[in-house]
C-alpha positions as protocol buffer text, in pm:
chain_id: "A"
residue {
  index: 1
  type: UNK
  ca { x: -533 y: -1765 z: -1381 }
}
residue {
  index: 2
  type: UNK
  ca { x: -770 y: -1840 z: -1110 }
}
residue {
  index: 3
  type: UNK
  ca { x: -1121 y: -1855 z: -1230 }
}
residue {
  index: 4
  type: UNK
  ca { x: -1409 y: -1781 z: -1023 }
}
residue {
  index: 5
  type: UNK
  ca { x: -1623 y: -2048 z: -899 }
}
residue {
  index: 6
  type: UNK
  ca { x: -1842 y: -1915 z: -648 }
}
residue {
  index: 7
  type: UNK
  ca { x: -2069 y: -1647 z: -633 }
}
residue {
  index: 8
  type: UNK
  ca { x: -1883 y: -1428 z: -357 }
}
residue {
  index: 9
  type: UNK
  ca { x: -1589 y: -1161 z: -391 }
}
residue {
  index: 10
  type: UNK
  ca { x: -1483 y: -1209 z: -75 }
}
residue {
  index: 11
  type: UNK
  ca { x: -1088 y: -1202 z: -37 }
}
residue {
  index: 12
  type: UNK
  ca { x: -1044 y: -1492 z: 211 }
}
residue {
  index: 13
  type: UNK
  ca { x: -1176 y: -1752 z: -10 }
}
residue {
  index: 14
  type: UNK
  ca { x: -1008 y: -1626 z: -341 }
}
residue {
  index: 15
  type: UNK
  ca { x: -683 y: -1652 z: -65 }
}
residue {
  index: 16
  type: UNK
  ca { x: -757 y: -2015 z: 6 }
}
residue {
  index: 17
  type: UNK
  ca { x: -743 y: -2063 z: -388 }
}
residue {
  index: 18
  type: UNK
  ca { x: -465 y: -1916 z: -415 }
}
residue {
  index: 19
  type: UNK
  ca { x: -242 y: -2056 z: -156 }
}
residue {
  index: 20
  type: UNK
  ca { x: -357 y: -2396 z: -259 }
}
residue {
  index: 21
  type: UNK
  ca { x: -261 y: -2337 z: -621 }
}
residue {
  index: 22
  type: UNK
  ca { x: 79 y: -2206 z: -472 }
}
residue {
  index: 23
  type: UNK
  ca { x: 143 y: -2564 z: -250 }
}
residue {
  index: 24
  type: UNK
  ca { x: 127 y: -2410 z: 99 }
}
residue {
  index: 25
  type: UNK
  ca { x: -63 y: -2532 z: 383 }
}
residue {
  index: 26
  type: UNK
  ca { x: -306 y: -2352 z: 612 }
}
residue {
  index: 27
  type: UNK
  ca { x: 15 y: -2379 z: 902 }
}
residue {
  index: 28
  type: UNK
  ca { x: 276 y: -2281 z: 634 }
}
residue {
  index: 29
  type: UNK
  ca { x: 86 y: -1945 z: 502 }
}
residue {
  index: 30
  type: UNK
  ca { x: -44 y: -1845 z: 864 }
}
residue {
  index: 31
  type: UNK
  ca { x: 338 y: -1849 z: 1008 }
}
residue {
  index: 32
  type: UNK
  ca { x: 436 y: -1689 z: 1308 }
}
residue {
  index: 33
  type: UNK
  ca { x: 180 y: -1384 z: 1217 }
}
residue {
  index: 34
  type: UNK
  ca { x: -166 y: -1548 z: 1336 }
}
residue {
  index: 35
  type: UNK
  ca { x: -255 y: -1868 z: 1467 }
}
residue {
  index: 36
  type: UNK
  ca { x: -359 y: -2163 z: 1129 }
}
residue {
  index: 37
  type: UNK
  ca { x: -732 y: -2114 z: 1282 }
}
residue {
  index: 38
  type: UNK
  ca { x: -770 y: -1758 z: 1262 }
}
residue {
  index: 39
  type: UNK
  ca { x: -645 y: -1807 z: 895 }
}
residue {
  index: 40
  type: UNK
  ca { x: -912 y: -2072 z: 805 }
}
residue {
  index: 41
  type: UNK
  ca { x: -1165 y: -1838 z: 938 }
}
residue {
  index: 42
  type: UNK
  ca { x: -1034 y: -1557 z: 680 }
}
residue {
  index: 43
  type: UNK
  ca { x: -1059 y: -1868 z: 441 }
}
residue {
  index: 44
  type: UNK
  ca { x: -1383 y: -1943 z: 522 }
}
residue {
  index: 45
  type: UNK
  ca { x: -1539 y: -1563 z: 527 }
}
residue {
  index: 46
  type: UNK
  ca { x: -1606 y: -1614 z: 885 }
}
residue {
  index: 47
  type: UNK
  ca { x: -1344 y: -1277 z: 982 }
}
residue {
  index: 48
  type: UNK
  ca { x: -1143 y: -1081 z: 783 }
}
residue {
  index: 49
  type: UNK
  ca { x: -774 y: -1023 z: 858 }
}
residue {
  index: 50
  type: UNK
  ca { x: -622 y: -710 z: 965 }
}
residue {
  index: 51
  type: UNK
  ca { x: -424 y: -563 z: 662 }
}
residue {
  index: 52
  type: UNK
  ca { x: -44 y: -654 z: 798 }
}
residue {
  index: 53
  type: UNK
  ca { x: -174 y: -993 z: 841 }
}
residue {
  index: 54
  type: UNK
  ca { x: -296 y: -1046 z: 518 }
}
residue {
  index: 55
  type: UNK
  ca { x: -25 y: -874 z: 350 }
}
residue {
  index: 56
  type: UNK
  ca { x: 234 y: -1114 z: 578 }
}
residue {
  index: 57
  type: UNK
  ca { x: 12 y: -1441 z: 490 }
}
residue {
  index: 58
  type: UNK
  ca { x: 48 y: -1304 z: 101 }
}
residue {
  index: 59
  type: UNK
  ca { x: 438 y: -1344 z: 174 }
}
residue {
  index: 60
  type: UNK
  ca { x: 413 y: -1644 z: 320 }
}
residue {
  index: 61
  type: UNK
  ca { x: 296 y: -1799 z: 46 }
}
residue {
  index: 62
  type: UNK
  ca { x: 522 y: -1595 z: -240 }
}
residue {
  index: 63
  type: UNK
  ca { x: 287 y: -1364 z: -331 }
}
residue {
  index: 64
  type: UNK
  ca { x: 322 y: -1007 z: -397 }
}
residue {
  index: 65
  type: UNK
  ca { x: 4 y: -777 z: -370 }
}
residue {
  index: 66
  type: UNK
  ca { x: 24 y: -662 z: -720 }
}
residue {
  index: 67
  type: UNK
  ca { x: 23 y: -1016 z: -834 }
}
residue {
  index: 68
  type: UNK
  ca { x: -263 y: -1056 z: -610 }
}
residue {
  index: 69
  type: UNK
  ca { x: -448 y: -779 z: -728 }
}
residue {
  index: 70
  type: UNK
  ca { x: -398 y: -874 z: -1112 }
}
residue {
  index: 71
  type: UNK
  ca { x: -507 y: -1234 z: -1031 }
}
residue {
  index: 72
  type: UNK
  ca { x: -805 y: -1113 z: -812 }
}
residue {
  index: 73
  type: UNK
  ca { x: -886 y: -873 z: -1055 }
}
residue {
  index: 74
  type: UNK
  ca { x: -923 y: -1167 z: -1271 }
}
residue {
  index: 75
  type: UNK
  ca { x: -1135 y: -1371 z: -1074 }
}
residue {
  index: 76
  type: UNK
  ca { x: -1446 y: -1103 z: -966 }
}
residue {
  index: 77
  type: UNK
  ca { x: -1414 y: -971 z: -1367 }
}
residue {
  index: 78
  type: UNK
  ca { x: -1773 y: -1066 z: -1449 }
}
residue {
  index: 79
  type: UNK
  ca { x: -1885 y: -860 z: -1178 }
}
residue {
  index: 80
  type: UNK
  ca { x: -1677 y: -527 z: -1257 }
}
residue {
  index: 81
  type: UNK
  ca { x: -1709 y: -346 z: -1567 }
}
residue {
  index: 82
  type: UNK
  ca { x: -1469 y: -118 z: -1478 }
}
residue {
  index: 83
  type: UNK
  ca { x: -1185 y: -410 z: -1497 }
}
residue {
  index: 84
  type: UNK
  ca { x: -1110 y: -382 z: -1883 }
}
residue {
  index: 85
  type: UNK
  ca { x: -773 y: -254 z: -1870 }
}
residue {
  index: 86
  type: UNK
  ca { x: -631 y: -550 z: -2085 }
}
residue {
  index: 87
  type: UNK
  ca { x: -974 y: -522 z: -2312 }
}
residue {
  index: 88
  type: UNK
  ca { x: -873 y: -163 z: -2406 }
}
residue {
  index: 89
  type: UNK
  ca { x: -542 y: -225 z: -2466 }
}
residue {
  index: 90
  type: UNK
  ca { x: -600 y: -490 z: -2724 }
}
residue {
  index: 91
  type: UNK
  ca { x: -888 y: -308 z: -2909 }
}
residue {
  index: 92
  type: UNK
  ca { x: -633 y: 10 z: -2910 }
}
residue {
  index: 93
  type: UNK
  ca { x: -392 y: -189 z: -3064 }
}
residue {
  index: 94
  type: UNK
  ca { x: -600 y: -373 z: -3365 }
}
residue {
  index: 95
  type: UNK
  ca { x: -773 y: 14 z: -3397 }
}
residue {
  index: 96
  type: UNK
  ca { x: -1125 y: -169 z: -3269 }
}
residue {
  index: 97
  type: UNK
  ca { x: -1367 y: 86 z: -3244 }
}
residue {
  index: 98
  type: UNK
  ca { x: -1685 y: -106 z: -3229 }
}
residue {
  index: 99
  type: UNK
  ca { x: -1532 y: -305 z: -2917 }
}
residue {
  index: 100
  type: UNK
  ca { x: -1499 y: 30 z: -2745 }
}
residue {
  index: 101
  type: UNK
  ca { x: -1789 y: 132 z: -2810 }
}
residue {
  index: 102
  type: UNK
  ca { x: -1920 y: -186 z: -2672 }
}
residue {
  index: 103
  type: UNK
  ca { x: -1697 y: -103 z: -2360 }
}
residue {
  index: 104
  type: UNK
  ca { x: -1876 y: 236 z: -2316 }
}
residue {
  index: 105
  type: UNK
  ca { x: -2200 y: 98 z: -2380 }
}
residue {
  index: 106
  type: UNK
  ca { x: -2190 y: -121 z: -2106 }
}
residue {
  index: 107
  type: UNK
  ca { x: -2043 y: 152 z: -1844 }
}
residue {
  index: 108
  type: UNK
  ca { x: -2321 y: 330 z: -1986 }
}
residue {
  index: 109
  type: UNK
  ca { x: -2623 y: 139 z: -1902 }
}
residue {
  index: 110
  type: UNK
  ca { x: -2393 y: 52 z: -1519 }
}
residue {
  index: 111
  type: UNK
  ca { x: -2612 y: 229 z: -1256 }
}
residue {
  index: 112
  type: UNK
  ca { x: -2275 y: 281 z: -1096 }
}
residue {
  index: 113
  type: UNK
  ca { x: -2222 y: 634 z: -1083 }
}
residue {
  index: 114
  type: UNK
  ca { x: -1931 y: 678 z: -867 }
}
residue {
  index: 115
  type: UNK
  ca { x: -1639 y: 899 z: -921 }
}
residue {
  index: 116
  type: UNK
  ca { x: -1448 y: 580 z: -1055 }
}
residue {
  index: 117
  type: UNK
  ca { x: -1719 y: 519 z: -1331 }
}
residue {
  index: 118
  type: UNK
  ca { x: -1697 y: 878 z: -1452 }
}
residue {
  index: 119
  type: UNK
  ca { x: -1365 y: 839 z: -1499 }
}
residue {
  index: 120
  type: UNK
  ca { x: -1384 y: 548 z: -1682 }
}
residue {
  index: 121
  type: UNK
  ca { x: -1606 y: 690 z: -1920 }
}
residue {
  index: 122
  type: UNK
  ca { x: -1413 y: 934 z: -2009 }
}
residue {
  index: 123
  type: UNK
  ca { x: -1087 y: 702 z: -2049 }
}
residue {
  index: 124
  type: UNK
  ca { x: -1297 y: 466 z: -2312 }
}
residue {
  index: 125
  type: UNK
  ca { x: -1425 y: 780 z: -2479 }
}
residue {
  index: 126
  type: UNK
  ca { x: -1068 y: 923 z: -2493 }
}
residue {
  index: 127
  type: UNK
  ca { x: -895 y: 626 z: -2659 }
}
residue {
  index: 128
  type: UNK
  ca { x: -1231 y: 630 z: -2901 }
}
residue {
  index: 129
  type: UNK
  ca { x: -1165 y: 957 z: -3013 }
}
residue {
  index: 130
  type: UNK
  ca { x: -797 y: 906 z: -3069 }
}
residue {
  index: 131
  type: UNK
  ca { x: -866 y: 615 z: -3328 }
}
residue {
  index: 132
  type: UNK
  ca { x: -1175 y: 812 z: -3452 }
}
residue {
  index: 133
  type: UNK
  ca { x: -1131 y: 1145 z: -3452 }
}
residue {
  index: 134
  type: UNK
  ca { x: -1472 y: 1236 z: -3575 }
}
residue {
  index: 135
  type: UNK
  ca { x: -1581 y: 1129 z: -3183 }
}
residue {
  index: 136
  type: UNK
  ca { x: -1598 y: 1430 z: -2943 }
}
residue {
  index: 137
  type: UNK
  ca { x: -1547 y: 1360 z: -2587 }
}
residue {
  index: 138
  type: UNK
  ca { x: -1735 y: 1661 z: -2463 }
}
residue {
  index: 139
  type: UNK
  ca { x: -1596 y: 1976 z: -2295 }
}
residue {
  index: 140
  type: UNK
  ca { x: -1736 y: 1930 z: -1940 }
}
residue {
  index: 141
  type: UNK
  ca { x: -1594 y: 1578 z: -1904 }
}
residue {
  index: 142
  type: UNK
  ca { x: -1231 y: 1703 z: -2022 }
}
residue {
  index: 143
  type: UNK
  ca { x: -1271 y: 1940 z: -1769 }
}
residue {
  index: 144
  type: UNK
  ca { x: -1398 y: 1717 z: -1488 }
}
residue {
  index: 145
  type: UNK
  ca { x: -1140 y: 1467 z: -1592 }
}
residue {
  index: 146
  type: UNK
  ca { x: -882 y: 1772 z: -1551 }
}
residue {
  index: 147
  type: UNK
  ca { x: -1029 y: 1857 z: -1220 }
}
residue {
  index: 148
  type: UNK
  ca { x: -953 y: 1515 z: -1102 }
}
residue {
  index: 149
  type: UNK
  ca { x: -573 y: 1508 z: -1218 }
}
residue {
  index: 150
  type: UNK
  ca { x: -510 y: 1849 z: -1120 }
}
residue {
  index: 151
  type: UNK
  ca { x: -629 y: 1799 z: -743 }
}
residue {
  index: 152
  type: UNK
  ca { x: -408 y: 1420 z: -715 }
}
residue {
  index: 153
  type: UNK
  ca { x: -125 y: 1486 z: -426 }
}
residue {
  index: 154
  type: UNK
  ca { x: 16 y: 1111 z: -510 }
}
residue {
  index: 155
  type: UNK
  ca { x: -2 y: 934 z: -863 }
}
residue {
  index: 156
  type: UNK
  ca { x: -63 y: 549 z: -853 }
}
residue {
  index: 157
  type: UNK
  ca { x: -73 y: 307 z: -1125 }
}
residue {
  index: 158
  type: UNK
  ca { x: -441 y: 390 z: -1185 }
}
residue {
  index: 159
  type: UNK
  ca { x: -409 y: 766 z: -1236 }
}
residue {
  index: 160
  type: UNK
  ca { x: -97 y: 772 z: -1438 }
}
residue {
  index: 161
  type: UNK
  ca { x: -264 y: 510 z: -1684 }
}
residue {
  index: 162
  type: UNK
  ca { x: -614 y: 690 z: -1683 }
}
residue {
  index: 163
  type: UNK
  ca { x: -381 y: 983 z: -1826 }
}
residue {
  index: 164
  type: UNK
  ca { x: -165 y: 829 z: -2051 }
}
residue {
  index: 165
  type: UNK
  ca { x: -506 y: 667 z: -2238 }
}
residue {
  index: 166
  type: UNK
  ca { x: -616 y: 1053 z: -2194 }
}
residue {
  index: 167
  type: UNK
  ca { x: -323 y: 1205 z: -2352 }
}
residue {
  index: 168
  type: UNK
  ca { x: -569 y: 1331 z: -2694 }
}
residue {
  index: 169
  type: UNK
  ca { x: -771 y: 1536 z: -2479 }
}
residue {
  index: 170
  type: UNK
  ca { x: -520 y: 1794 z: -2296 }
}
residue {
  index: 171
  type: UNK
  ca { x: -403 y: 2099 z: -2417 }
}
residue {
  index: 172
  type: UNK
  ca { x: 7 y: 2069 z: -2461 }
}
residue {
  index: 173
  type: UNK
  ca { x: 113 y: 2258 z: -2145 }
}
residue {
  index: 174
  type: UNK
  ca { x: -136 y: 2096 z: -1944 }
}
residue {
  index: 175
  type: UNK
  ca { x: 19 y: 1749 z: -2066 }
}
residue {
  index: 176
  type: UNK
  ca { x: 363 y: 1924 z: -1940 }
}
residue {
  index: 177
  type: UNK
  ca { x: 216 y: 2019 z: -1616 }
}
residue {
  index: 178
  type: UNK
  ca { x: 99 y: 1664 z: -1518 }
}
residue {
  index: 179
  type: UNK
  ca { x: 413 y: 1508 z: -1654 }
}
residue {
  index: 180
  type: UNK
  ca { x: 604 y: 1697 z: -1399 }
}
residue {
  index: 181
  type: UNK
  ca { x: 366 y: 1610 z: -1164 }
}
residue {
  index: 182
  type: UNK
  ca { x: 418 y: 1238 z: -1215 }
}
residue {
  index: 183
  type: UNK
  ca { x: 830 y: 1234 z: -1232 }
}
residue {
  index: 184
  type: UNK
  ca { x: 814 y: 1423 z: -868 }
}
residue {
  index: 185
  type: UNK
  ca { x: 1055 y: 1162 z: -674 }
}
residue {
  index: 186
  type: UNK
  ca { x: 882 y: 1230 z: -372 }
}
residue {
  index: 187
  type: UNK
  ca { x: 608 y: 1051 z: -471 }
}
residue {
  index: 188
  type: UNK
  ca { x: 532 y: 750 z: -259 }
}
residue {
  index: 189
  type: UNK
  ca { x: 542 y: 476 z: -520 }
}
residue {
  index: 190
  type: UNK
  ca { x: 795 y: 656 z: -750 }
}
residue {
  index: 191
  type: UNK
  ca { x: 1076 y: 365 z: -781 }
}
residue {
  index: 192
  type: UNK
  ca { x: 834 y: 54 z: -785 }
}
residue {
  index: 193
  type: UNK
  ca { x: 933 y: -102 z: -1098 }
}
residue {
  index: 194
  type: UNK
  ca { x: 558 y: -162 z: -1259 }
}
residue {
  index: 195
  type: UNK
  ca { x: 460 y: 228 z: -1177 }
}
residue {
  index: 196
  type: UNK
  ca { x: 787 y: 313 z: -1361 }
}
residue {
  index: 197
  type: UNK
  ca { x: 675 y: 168 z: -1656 }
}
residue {
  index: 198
  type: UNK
  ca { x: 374 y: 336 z: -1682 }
}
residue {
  index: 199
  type: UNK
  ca { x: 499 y: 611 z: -1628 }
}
residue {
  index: 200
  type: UNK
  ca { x: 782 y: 579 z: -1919 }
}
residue {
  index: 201
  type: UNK
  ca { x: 501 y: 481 z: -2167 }
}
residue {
  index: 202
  type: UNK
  ca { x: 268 y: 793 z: -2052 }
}
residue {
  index: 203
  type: UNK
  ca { x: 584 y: 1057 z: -2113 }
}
residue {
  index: 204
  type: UNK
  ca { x: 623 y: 862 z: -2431 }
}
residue {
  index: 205
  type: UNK
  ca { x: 239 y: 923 z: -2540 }
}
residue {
  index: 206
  type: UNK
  ca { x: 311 y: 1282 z: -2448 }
}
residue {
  index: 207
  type: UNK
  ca { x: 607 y: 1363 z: -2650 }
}
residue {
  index: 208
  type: UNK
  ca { x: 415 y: 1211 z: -2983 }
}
residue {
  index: 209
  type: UNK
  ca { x: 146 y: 1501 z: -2927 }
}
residue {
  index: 210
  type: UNK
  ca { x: 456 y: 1742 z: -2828 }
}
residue {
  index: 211
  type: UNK
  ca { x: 661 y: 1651 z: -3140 }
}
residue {
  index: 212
  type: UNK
  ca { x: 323 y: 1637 z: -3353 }
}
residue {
  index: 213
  type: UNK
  ca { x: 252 y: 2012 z: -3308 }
}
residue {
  index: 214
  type: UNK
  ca { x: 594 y: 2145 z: -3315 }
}
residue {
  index: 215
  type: UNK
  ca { x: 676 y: 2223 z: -2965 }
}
residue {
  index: 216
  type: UNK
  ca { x: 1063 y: 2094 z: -2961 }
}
residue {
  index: 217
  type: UNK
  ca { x: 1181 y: 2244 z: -2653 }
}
residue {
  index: 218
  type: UNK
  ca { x: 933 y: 2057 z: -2425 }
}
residue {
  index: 219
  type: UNK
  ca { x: 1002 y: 1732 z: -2666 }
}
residue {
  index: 220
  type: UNK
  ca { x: 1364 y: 1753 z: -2613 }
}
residue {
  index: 221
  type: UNK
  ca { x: 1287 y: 1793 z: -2232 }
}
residue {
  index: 222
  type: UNK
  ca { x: 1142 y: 1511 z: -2175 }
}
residue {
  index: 223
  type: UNK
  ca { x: 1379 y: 1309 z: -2450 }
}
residue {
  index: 224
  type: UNK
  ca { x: 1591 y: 1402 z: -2280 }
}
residue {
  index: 225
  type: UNK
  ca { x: 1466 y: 1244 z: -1939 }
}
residue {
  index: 226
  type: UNK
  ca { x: 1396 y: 901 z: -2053 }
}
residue {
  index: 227
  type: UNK
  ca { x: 1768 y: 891 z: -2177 }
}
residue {
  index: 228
  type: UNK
  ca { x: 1898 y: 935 z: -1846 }
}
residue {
  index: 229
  type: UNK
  ca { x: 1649 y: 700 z: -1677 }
}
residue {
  index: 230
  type: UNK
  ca { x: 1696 y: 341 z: -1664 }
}
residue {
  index: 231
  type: UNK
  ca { x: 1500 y: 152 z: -1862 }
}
residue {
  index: 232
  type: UNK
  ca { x: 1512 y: -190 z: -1816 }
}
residue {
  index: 233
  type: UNK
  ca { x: 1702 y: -408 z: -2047 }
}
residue {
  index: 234
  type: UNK
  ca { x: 1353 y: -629 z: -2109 }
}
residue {
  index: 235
  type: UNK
  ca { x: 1121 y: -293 z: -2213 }
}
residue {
  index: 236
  type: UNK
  ca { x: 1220 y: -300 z: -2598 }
}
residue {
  index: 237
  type: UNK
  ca { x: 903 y: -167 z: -2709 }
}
residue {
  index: 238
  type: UNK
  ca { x: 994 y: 178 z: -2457 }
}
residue {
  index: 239
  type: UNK
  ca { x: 1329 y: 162 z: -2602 }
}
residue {
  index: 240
  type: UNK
  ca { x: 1187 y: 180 z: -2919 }
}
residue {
  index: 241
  type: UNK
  ca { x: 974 y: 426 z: -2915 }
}
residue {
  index: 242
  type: UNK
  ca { x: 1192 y: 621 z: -2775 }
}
residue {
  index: 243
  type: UNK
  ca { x: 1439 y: 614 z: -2986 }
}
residue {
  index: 244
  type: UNK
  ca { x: 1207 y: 657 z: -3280 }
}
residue {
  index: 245
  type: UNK
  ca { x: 1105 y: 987 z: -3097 }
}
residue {
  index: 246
  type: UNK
  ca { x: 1447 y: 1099 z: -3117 }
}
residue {
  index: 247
  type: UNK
  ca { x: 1515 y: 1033 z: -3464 }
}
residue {
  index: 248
  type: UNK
  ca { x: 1171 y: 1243 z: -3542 }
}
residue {
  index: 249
  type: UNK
  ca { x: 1244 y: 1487 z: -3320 }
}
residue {
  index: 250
  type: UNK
  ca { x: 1577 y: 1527 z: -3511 }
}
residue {
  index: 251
  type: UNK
  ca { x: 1434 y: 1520 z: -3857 }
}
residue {
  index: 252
  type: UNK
  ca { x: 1228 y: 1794 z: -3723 }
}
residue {
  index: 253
  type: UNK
  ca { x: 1498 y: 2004 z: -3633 }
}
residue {
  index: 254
  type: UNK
  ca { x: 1657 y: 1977 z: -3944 }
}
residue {
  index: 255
  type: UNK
  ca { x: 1851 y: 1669 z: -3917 }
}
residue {
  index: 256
  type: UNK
  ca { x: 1763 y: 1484 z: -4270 }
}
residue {
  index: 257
  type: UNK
  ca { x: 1979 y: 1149 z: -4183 }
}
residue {
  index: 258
  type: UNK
  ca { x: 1765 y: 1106 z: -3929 }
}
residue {
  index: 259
  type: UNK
  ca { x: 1498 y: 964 z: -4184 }
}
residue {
  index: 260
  type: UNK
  ca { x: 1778 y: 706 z: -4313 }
}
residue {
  index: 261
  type: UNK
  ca { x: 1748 y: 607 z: -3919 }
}
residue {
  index: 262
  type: UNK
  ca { x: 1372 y: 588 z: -3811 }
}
residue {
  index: 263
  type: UNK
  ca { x: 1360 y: 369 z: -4199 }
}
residue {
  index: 264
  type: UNK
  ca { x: 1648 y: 174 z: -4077 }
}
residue {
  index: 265
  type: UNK
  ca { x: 1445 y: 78 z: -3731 }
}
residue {
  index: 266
  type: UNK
  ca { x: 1133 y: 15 z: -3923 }
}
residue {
  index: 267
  type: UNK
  ca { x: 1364 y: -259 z: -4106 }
}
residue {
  index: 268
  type: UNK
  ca { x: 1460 y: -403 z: -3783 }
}
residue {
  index: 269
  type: UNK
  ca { x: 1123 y: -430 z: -3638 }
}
residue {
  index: 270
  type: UNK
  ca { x: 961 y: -597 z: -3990 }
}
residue {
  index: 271
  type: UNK
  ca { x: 1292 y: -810 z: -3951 }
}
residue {
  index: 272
  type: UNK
  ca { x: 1203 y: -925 z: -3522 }
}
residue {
  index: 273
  type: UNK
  ca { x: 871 y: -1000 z: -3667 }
}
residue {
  index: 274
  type: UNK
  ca { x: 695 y: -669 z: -3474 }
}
residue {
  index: 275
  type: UNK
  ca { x: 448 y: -627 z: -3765 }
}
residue {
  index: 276
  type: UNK
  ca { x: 207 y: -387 z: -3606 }
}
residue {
  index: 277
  type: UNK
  ca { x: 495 y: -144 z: -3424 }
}
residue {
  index: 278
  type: UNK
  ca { x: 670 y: -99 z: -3806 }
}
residue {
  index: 279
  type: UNK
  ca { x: 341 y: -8 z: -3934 }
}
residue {
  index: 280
  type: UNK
  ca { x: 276 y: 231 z: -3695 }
}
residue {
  index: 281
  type: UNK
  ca { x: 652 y: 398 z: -3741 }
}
residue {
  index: 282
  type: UNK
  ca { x: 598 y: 332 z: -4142 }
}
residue {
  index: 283
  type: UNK
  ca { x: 230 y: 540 z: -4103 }
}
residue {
  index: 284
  type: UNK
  ca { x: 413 y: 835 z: -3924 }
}
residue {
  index: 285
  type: UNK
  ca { x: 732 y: 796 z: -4174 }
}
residue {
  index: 286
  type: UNK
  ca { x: 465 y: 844 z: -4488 }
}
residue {
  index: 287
  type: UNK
  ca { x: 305 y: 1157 z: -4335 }
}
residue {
  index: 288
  type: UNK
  ca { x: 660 y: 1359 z: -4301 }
}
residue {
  index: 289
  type: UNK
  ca { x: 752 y: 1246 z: -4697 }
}
């Protein structure tokens, strides 16, 4: 990780870092795109580079621009609360309320009020209320939260994991709606291979609340989908889940060996060492006996 040493965010020194950490010279990342001076100058915050040069000087030195996002996300973190995508995660996983409410405190008392704040808001809240369910996100920022969704033409990264961590707060055929939405193939970013997995673990947040309240036929649908998609060999914990929504959606329909089989996958995860997943599957195992 690249930590941040100087008081500026500005790209073309966080570059210079970068390449230097990556053993390329100034002539060796500049290539046959732009001359090594008007590089330096980038370097040096003196001009900024057009964006096909700076995405061909971000090849030149093996870079992709999602790995320079994450690491530049990394490096201006101090200076943008909204950055806390790994923070959430972690608290949502240990069931740490009081560091999301820390979270929301501090997007609280942001004078940011942008569109992008809002929505953050609303995502911390959201998670909050799912681990507490005595916290009310209130009506009007569902709805503006809906709004937002509902009027997206393409889904990136950011939107599809803003809804998956908003899953609680949707009624179930507006979760359907949106789903369908986000598995359109005509969307512009559809195949990359870090949107795809988003996108898996959103459907998969869906089909808990879709199983949860009985509505099979939209669980089975998109069961169904994920079994025909390819899921890459290295995403056990999608494969997992998945299949554990399978065998519950089974037991649901009737299917009683299907308990013998989410038990038997709670076995194998205690057995792999994935203490916190078995709990989880042993929690929802204890609530259908």
């Amino acid at each position: 990780m690249i930590k941040n040493t100087s008081s500026s965010n500005n790209l073309g020194p966080f570059f210079r870092k970068l390449r230097i950490a990556k053993g390329f010279t100034i002539k060796e990342a500049a290539g046959d795109a732009m001359s090594p001076k008007h590089l330096a100058n980038f370097e040096t915050s003196r001009t900024n580079l057009s964006a096909h040069l700076f995405f061909s000087a971000l090849a030149n030195i093996n870079v992709t621009a999602f790995e320079f996002r994450n690491d530049y996300n990394q490096f201006i973190y101090e200076k943008d609360i909204t950055l806390f995508s790994s923070t959430i995660s972690e608290a949502f996983l240990v069931h740490n309320v009081v560091e999301l409410k820390n979270l929301l405190h501090k997007l609280q008392s942001n004078e940011n009020n942008s569109k992008k704040m809002e929505l953050e808001k609303i995502r911390c809240k959201a998670v909050i209320s799912y681990l507490d369910p005595s916290y009310v996100v209130p009506n009007e920022e569902v709805r503006y939260l809906r709004n937002y969704l509902s009027s997206l033409k393409e889904w990136g990264y950011y939107e599809i994991l803003l809804f998956s961590d908003c899953v609680p707060l949707f009624e179930l055929l507006t979760l359907s709606k949106f789903i369908h939405s986000i598995i359109m193939p005509t969307q512009t970013n559809f195949n990359l291979v870090y949107i795809k997995q988003v996108r898996i673990q959103a459907i998969l947040n869906c089909i808990q609340y879709f199983i949860k309240y009985n509505q099979i036929t939209l669980a089975e649908e998109f069961i169904t989908y994920l079994e025909n998609t390819d899921i890459h060999e290295y995403w056990t914990f999608e494969k997992i889940i998945l299949r554990f929504n399978r065998y519950l959606l089974e037991y649901k329909k009737g299917n009683e060996k299907a308990m013998l089989d989410m038990k038997k996958l709670q076995d194998l995860l205690e057995i792999s060492g994935s203490f916190k997943l078995a709990n989880e599957i042993s929690d929802r195992i204890k609530t259908l006996d």
